[in-house]
C-alpha positions as CSV (number, residue, x, y, z in Angstrom):
1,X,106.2,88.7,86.9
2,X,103.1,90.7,87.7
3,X,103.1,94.8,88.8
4,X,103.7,94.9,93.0
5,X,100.9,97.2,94.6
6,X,102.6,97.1,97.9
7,X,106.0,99.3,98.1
8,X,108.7,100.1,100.5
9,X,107.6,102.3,103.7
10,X,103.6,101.1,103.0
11,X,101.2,100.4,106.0
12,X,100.1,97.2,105.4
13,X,97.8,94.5,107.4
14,X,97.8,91.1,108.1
15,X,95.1,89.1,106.4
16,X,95.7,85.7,107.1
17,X,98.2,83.2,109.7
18,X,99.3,83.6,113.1
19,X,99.9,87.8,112.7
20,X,96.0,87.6,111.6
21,X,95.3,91.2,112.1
22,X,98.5,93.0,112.8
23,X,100.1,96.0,111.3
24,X,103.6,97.7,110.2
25,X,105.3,98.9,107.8
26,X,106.9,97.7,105.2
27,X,110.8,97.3,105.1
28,X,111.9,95.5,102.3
29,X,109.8,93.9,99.1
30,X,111.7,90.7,97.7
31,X,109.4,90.5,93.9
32,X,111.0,87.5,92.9
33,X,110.0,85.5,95.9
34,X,106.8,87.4,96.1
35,X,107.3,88.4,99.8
36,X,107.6,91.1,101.5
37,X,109.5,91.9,105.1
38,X,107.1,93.9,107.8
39,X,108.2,95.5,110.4
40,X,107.4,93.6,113.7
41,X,105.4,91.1,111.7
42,X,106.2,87.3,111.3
43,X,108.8,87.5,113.7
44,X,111.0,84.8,114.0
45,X,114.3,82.9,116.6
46,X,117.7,83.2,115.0
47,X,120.4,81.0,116.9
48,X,123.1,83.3,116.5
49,X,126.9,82.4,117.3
50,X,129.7,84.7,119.0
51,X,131.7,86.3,116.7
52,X,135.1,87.9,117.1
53,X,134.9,91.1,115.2
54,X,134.2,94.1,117.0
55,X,130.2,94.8,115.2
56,X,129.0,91.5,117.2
57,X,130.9,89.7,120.4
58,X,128.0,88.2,121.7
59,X,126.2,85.3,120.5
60,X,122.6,83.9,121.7
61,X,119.0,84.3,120.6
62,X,118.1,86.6,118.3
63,X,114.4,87.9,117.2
64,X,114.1,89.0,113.7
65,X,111.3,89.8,111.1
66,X,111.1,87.0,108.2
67,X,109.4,87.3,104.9
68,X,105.7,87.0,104.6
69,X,103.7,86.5,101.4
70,X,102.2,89.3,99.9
71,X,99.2,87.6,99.4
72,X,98.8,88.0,102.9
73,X,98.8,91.7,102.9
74,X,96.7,94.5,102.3
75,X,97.3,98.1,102.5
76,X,95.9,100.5,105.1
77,X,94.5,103.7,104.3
78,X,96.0,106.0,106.1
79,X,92.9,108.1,106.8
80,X,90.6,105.5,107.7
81,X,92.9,103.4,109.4
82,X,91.9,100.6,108.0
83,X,92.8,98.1,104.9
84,X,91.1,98.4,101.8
85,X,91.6,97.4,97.9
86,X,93.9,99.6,95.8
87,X,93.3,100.9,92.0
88,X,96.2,102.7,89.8
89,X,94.9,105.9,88.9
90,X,96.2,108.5,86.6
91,X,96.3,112.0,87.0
92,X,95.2,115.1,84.8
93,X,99.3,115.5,85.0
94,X,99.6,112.1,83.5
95,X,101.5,111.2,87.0
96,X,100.0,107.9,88.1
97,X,98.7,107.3,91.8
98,X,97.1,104.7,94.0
99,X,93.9,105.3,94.9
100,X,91.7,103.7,98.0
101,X,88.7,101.8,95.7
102,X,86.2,102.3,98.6
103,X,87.3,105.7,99.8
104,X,88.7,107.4,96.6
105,X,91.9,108.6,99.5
106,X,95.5,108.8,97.3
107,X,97.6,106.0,99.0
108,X,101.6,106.9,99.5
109,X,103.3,109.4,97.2
């Protein structure tokens, strides 16, 4: 299994598919499937039945995100705004960080 570049609460954009384009961040990162669930991204109809227990009584249609391929993503630089390539950098602290390629910004923590 290879080293994920994208992480939990990243910006990310959509590179390819119907969400061609659009943004969010990231809310859950599946490595074994190699997907990744954005928020307001790849949204898709759940037929969802009533329940009785008191967290749910109503049933009907329900909109929710599903996983998208991260293949398809690439991170946004925050300062820029836009997506660009990443590269693992390390520190004169020995820390490591991810660093913009075009830009040279420091991506996330």
């Amino acid at each position: 299994m290879r080293k994920l570049q994208i992480k939990k609460g990243d910006l990310v954009c959509v590179l390819s598919g119907d969400d061609r384009g659009m943004t969010g961040r990231v809310l859950t990162v599946i490595p074994r499937k190699g997907k990744a669930i954005v928020e307001k991204v790849n949204m898709m109809t759940k037929h969802k039945r009533r329940q009785q227990s008191r967290t749910q009584q109503t049933g009907g249609l329900i909109s929710q995100e599903a996983p998208i391929a991260l293949s398809k993503l690439m991170l946004v630089d925050a300062k820029t705004g836009r997506p660009t390539r990443i590269r693992v950098e390390v520190r004169p602290d020995g820390t490591k960080a991810r660093v913009a390629k075009k830009t040279g910004n420091v991506i996330g923590s």
